[in-house]
C-alpha positions, 0 to 999 in steps of 0.5 A, spaced: 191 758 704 187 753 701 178 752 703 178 747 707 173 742 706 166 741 710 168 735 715 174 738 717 172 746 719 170 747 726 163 752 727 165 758 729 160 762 733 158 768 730 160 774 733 156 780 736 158 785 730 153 780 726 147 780 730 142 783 727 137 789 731 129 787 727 126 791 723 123 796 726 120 804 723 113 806 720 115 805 713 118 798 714 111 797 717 107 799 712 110 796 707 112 790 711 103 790 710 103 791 703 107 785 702 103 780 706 097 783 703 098 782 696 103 777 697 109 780 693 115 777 692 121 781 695 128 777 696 128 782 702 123 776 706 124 771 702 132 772 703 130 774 710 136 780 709 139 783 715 137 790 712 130 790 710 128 794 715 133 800 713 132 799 705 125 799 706 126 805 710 129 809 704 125 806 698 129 800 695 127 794 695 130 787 691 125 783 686 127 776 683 125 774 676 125 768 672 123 764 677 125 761 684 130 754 681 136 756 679 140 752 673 146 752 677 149 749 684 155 755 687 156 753 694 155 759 697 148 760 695 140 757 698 137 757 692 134 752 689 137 748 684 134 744 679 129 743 673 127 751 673 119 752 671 116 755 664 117 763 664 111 767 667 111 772 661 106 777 666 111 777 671 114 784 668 107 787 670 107 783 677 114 785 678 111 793 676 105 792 679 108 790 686 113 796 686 107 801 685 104 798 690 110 799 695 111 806 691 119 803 691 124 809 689 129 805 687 129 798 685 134 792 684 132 786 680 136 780 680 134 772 677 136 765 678 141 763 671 137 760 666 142 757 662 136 752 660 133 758 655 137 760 648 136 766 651 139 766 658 133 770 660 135 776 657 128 777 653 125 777 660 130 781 664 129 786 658 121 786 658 122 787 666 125 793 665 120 796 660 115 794 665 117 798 671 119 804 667 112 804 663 108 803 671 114 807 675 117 812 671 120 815 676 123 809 680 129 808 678 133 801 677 139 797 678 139 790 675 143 785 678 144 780 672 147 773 671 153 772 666 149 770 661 155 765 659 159 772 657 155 771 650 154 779 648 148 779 644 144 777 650 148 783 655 146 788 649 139 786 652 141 788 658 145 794 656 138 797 651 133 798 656 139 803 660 138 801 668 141 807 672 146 801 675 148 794 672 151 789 676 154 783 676 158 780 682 164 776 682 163 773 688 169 771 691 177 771 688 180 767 683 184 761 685 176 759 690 171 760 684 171 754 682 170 752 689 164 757 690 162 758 683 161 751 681 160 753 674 162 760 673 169 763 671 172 769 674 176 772 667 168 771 664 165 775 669 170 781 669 169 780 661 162 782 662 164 787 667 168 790 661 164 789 656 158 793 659 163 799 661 165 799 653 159 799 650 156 806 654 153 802 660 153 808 665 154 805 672 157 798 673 157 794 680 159 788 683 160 785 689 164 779 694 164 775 699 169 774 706 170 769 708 171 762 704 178 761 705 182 767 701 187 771 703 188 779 704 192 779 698 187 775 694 182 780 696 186 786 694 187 782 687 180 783 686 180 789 688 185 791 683 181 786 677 174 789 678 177 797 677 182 795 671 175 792 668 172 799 669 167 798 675 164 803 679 162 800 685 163 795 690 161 791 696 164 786 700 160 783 706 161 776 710 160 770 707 154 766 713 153 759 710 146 758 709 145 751 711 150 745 712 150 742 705 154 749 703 160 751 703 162 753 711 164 759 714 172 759 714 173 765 718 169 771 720 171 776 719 173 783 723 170 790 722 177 793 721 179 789 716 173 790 712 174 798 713 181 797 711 178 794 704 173 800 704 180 804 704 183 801 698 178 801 694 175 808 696 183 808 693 183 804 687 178 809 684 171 806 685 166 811 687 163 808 691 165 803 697 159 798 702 165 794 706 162 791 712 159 784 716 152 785 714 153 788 707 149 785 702 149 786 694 143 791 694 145 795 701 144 803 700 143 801 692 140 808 691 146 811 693 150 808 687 146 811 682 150 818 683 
């Protein structure tokens, strides 16, 4: 069934396996403290991610680099799109820095895409890196990167520095891509997905969403893609619009059909399945490192 277009897709209110408990729990509080005092940036508040307060409860929180303006306008995402800033070179030790100060055990660094850079962005992600190794030497990392325009070299960056995880999400399935990642291409992802694996880069994730219009077998198609392309982990959670000039929601989702999801892929081989509504890319991080 094709995505339906904005004007013709009725609200569908939310149901109660998407309410979100708030954060609660002495870690969360003190951390919730340190952000506010120091004024660290965590997609976690920013985002306001629905399981902040378990992730903060066990050490992992995620951090954005290279800005807040993105160079792209996919349809499922709030962040803003535009004519990005000048790179900040401290930003490595701010982001180090503000780990030390939450004393994260495992961090998860993403970014906005910089198509507007030769790089990409990839010298920063790598120096990024450096830093919160230097700074945190038992913090252990995840890095959520951009495809980079599948160019290798910059990737090479990325697999140089050696994060315990590196994770590139695909998002959603292949014939709504072009819809949902407007300037993104499936088979460029799982080649990055790929080339990662090849070149010796331990642990591989992605992740996507439900609920923009694909089908069961689409989704299970994806499934199939991202294992041939060697990935190691995925998570699959509920597309939630994030404001009306976004894609709608098509449908919500139910708690057993994304179990059935978590079955056929624990299945498939992945090591690790996060199939749920609240699933986000970074949720129990930590456990994908093993």
């Amino acid at each position: 069934m094709e995505a339906r277009s904005k004007s013709n897709v009725l609200p569908e209110r939310k149901p109660k396996w998407l309410r979100v408990k708030l954060p609660t729990g002495k870690k969360y509080t003190e951390l919730r403290s340190l952000v506010d005092k120091y004024k660290l940036n965590t997609i976690c508040t920013s985002g306001s991610c629905p399981n902040m307060g378990e992730c903060w409860g066990e050490g992992t929180a995620t951090f954005m680099i290279l800005g807040n303006i993105c160079t792209r306008s996919c349809g499922f995402c709030g962040v803003k799109t535009g004519r990005p800033e000048a790179v900040d070179w401290d930003e490595p030790e701010k982001v180090a820095r503000s780990i030390k100060i939450m004393k994260i055990k495992h961090a998860v660094l993403t970014s906005v895409d910089r198509d507007d850079l030769k790089d990409m962005g990839s010298i920063m992600w790598a120096e990024t890196v450096k830093a919160v190794r230097r700074m945190n030497p038992e913090t252990t990392l995840e890095t959520l990167i951009p495809d980079f325009q599948g160019i290798e070299r910059h990737v090479d960056r990325i697999i140089e520095v050696a994060p315990e995880v590196v994770s590139h999400n695909i998002e959603t399935v292949k014939r709504l891509t072009r819809e949902v990642r407007i300037q993104a291409k499936y088979d460029r992802s799982m080649g990055v997905l790929k080339y990662l694996k090849s070149q010796g880069q331990r642990r591989t994730k992605s992740g996507i969403m439900l609920g923009l219009g694909e089908a069961r077998e689409e989704v299970i198609q994806t499934l199939h893609d991202l294992r041939e392309n060697d990935v190691d982990v995925v998570t699959i959670g509920q597309y939630l619009q994030p404001s009306k000039k976004h894609l709608p929601v098509q449908r919500f989702i139910n708690p057993e059909e994304f179990k059935e999801y978590e079955e056929i892929g624990l299945e498939l081989g992945f090591r690790h399945v996060e199939s749920s509504a609240l699933v986000r890319s970074s949720y129990k991080a930590q456990k994908h490192i093993n």
